[in-house]
N, CA, C and O atoms as a GROMACS GRO file, in nm:
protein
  276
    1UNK      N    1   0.715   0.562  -0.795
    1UNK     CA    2   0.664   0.455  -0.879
    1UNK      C    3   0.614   0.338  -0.794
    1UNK      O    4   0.507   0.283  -0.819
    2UNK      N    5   0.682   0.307  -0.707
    2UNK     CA    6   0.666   0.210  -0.577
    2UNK      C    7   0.530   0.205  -0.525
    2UNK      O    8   0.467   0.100  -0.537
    3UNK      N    9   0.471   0.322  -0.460
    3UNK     CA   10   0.422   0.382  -0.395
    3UNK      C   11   0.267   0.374  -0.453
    3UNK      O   12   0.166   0.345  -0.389
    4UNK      N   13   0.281   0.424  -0.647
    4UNK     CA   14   0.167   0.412  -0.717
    4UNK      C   15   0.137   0.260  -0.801
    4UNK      O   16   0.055   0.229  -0.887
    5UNK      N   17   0.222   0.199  -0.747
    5UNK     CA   18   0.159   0.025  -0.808
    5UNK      C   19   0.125  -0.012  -0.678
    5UNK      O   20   0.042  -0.103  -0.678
    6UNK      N   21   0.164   0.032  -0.550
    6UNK     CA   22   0.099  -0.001  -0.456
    6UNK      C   23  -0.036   0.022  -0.398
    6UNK      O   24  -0.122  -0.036  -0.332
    7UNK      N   25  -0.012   0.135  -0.453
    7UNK     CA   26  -0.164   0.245  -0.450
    7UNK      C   27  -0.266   0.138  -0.536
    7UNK      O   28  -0.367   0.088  -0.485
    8UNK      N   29  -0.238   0.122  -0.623
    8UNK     CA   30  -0.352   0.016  -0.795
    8UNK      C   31  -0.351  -0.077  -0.684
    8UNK      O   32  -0.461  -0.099  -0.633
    9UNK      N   33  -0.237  -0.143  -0.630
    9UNK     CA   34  -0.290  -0.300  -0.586
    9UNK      C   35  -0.416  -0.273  -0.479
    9UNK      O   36  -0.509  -0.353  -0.493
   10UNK      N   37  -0.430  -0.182  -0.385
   10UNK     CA   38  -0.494  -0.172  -0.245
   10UNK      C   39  -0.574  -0.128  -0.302
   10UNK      O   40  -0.679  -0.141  -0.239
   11UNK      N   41  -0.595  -0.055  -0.442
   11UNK     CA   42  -0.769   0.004  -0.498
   11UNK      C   43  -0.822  -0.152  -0.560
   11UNK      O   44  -0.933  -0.199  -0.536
   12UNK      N   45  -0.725  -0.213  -0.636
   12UNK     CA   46  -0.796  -0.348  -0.666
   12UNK      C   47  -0.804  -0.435  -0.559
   12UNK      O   48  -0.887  -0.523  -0.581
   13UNK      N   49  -0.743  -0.446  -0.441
   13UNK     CA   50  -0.778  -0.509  -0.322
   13UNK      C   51  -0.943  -0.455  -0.290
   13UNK      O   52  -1.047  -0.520  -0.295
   14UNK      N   53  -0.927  -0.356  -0.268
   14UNK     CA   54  -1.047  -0.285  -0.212
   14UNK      C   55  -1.217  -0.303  -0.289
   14UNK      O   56  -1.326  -0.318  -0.233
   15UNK      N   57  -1.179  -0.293  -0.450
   15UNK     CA   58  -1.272  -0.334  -0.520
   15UNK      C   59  -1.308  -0.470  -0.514
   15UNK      O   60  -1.426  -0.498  -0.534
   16UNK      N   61  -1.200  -0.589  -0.482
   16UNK     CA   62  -1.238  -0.717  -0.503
   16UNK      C   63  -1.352  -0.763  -0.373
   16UNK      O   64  -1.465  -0.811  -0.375
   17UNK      N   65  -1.262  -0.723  -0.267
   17UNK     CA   66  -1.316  -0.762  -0.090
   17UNK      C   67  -1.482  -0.680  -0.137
   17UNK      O   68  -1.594  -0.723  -0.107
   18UNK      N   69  -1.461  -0.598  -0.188
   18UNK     CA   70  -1.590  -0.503  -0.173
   18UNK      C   71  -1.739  -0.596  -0.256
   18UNK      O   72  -1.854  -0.610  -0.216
   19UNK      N   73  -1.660  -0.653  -0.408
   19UNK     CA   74  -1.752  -0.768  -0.457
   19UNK      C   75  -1.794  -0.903  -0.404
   19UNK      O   76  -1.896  -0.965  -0.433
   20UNK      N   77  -1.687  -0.940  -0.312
   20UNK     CA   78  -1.678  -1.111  -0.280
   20UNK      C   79  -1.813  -1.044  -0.169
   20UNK      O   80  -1.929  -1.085  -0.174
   21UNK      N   81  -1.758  -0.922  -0.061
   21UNK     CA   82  -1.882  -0.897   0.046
   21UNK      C   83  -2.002  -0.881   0.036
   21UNK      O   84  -2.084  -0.926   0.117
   22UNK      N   85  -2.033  -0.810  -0.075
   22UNK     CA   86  -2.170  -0.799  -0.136
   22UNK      C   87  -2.296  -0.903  -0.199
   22UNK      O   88  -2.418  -0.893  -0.205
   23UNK      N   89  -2.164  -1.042  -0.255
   23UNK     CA   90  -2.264  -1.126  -0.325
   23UNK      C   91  -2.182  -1.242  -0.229
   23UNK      O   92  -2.105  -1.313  -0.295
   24UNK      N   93  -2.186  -1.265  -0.113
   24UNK     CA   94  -2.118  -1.373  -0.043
   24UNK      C   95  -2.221  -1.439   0.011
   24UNK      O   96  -2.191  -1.543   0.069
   25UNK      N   97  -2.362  -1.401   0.006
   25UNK     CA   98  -2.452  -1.477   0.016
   25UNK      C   99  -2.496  -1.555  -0.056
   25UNK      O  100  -2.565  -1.648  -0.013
   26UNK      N  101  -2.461  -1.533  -0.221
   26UNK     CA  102  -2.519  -1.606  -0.289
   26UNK      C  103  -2.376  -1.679  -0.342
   26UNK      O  104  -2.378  -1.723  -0.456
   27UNK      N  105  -2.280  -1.690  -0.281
   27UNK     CA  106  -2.153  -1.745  -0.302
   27UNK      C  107  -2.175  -1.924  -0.231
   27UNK      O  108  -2.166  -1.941  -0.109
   28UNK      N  109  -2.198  -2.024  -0.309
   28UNK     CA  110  -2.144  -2.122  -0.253
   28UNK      C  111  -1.987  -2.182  -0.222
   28UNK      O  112  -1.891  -2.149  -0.292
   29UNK      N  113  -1.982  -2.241  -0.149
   29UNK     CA  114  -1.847  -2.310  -0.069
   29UNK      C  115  -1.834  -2.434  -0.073
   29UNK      O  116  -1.899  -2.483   0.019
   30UNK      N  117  -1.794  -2.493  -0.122
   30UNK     CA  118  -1.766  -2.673  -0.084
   30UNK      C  119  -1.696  -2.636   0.056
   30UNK      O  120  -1.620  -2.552   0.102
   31UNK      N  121  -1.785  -2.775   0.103
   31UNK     CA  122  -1.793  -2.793   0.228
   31UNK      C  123  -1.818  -2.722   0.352
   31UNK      O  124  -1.765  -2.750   0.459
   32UNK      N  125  -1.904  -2.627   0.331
   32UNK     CA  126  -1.940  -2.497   0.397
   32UNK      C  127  -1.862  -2.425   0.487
   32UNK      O  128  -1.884  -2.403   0.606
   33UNK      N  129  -1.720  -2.375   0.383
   33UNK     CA  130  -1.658  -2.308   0.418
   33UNK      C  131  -1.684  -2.152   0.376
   33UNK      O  132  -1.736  -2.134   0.266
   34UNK      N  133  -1.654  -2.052   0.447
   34UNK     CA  134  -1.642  -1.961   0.404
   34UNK      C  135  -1.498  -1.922   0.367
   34UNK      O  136  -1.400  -1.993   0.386
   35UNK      N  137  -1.500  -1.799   0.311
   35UNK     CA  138  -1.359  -1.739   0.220
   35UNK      C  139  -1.348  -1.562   0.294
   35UNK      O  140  -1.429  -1.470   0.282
   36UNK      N  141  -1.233  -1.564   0.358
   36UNK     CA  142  -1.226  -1.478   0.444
   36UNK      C  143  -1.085  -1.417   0.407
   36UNK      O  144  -1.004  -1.504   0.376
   37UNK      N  145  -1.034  -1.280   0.403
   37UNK     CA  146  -0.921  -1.241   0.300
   37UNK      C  147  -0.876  -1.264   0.434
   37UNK      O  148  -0.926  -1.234   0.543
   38UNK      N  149  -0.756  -1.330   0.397
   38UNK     CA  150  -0.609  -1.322   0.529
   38UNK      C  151  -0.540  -1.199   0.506
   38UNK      O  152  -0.568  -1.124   0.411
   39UNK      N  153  -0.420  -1.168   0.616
   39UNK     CA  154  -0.324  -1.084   0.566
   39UNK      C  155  -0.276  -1.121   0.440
   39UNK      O  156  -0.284  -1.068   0.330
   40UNK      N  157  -0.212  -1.250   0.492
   40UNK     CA  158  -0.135  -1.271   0.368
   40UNK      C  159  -0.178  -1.265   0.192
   40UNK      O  160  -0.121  -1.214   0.095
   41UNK      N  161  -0.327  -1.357   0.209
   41UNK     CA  162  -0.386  -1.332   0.100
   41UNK      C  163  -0.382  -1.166   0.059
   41UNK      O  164  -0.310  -1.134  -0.036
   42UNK      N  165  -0.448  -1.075   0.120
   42UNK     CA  166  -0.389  -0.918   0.149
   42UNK      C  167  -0.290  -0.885   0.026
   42UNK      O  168  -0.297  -0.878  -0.097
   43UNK      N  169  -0.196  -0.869   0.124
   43UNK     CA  170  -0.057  -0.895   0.068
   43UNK      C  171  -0.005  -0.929  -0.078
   43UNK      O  172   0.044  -0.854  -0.163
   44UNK      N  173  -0.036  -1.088  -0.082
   44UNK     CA  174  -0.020  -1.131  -0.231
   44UNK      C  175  -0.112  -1.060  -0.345
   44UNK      O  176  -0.064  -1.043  -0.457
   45UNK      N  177  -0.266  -1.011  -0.312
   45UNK     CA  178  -0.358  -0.945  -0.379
   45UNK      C  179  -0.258  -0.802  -0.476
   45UNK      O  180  -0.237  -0.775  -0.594
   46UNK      N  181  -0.223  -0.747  -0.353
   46UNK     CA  182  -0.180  -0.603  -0.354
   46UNK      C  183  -0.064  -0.589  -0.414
   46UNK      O  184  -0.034  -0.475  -0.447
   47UNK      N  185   0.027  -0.697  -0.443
   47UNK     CA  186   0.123  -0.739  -0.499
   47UNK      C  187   0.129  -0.784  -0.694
   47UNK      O  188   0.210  -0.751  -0.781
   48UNK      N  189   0.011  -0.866  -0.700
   48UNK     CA  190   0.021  -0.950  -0.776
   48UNK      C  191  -0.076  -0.866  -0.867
   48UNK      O  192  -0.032  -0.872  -0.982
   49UNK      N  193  -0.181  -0.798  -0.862
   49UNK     CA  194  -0.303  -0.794  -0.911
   49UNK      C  195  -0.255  -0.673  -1.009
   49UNK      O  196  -0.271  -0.684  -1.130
   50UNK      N  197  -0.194  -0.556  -0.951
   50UNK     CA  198  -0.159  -0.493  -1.056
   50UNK      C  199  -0.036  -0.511  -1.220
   50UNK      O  200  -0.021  -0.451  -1.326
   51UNK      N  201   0.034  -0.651  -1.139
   51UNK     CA  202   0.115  -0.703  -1.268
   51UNK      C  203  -0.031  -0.762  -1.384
   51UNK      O  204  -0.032  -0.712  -1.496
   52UNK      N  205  -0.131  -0.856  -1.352
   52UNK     CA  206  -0.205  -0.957  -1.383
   52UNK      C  207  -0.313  -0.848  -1.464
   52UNK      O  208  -0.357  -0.858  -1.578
   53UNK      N  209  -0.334  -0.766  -1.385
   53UNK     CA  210  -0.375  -0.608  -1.491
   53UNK      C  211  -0.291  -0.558  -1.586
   53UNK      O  212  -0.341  -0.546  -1.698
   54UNK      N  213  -0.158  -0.521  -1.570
   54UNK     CA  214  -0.122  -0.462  -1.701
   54UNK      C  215  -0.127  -0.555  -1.793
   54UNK      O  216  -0.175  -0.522  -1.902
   55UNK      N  217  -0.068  -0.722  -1.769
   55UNK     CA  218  -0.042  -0.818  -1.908
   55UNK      C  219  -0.187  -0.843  -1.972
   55UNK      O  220  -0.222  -0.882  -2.084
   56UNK      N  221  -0.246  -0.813  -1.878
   56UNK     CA  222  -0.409  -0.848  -1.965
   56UNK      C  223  -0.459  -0.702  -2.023
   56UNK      O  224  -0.564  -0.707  -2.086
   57UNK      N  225  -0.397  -0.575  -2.009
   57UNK     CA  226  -0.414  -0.478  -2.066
   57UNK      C  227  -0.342  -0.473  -2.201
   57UNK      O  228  -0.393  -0.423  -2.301
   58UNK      N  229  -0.225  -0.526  -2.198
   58UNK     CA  230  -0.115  -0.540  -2.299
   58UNK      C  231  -0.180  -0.585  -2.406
   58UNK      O  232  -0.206  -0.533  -2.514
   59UNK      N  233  -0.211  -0.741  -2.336
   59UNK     CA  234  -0.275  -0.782  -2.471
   59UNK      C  235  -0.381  -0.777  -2.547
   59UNK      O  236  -0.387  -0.806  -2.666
   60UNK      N  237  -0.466  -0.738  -2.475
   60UNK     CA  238  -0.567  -0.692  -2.503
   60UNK      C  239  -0.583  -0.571  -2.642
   60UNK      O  240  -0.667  -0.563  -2.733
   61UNK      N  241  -0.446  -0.474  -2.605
   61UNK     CA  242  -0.468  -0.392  -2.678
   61UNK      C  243  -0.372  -0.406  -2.815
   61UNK      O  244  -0.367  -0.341  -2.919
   62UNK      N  245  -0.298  -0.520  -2.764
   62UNK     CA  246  -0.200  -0.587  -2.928
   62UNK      C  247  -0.332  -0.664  -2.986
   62UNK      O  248  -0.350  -0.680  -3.107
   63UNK      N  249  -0.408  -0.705  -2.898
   63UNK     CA  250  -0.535  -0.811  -2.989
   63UNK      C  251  -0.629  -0.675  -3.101
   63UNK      O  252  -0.630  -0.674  -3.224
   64UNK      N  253  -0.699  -0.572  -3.004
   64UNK     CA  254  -0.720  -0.493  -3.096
   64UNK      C  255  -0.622  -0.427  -3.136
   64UNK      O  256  -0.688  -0.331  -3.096
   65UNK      N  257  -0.535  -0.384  -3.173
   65UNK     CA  258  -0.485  -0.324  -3.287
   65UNK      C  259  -0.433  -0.428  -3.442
   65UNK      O  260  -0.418  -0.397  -3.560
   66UNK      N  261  -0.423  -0.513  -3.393
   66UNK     CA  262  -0.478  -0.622  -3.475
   66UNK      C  263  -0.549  -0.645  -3.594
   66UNK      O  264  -0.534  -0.677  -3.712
   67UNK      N  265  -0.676  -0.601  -3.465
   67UNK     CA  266  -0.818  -0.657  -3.558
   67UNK      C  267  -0.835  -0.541  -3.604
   67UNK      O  268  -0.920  -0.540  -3.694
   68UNK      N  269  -0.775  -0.403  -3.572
   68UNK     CA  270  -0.809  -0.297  -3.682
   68UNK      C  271  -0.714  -0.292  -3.788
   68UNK      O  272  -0.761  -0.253  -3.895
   69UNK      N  273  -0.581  -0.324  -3.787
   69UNK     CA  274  -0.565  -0.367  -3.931
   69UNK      C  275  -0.568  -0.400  -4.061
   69UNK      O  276  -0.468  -0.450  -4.114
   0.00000   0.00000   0.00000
């Protein structure tokens, strides 16, 4: 179980780095910084992203069943 929420976080890691790289040209920065993934950022991504997915799946699907009611 460990292993496969870890697996979701590093595919949604992978998808995000893969969007920010693609349109980072047309990405502005205050103060012309760029945005560069740290480990740590890493880390917290791969961690966090698959909880922040299911609750927005959750509700999502209590919202429609809902509205089919």
């Amino acid at each position: 179980m460990l292993i496969n929420y870890i697996s979701i976080g590093i595919l949604i890691l992978f998808l995000i780095e893969n969007i920010v790289n693609s349109h980072s040209s047309k990405i502005e920065f205050v103060e012309g910084d760029t945005f560069v993934f740290s480990n740590p950022i890493r880390i917290f991504c791969v961690i966090i992203w698959p909880i922040t997915l299911a609750v927005v799946l959750k509700h999502t699907i209590q919202w429609v069943k809902n509205i089919l009611k």
